[in-house]
N, C-alpha and C positions, 0 to 999 in steps of 0.2 A: 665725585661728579659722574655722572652716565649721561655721556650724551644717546641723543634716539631713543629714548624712553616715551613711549607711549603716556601722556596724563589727560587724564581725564577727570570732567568737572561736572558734578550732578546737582542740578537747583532741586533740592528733596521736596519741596511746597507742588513744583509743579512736574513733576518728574522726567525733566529736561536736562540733554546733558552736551557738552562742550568736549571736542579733544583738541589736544596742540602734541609737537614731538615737542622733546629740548635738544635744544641747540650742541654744542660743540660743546660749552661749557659747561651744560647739561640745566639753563635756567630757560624759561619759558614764559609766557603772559599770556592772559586771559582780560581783552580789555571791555570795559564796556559793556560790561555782568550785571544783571539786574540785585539790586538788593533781598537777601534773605538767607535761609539757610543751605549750607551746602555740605557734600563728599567729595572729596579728591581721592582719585589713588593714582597710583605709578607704577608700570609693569617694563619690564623685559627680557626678553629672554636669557635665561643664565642669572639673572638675580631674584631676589625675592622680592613679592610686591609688594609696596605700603598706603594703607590706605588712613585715611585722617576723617575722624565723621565731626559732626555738629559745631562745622567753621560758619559764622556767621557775616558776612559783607552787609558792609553798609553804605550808601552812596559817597561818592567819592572820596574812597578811602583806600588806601594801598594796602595790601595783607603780606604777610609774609610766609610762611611754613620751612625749614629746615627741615630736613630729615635725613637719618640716619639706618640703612639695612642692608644687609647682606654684606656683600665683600666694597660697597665703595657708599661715598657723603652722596648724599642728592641734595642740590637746595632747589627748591620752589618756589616761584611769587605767583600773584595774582594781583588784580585792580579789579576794582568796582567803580563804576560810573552809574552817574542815575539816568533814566533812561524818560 
């Protein structure tokens, strides 16, 4: 887990993009995201970043992403709501 990681959320269709830190635990939420396709990545300093392409949301539907880099687990969520 890393907490204070920088993530960031890019709707690729319209090339708009969302940031959030994570928490303590190092999870985070992105709520009430338009449906379609997206990029995440995840940076900070002292680890390496990871980035995830061609996640696709769909309205009201929770997503998840786990990820795994450098020296520690990151896990990730996201939500999509229809707008």
């Amino acid at each position: 887990m890393i907490a204070d990681a920088t993530v960031k959320l890019t709707n690729v269709g319209e090339n708009t993009s969302l940031e959030a830190v994570t928490d303590s635990n190092g999870d985070y939420a992105f709520r009430n995201t338009k449906a379609g396709r997206y990029t995440i990545s995840v940076s900070r300093t002292g680890f390496r970043s990871f980035t995830v392409t061609d996640i696709v949301l769909v309205a009201r539907e929770t997503s998840r992403v786990d990820a795994q880099r450098g020296h520690a687990a990151q896990s990730l969520a996201r939500n999509a709501a229809s707008n």
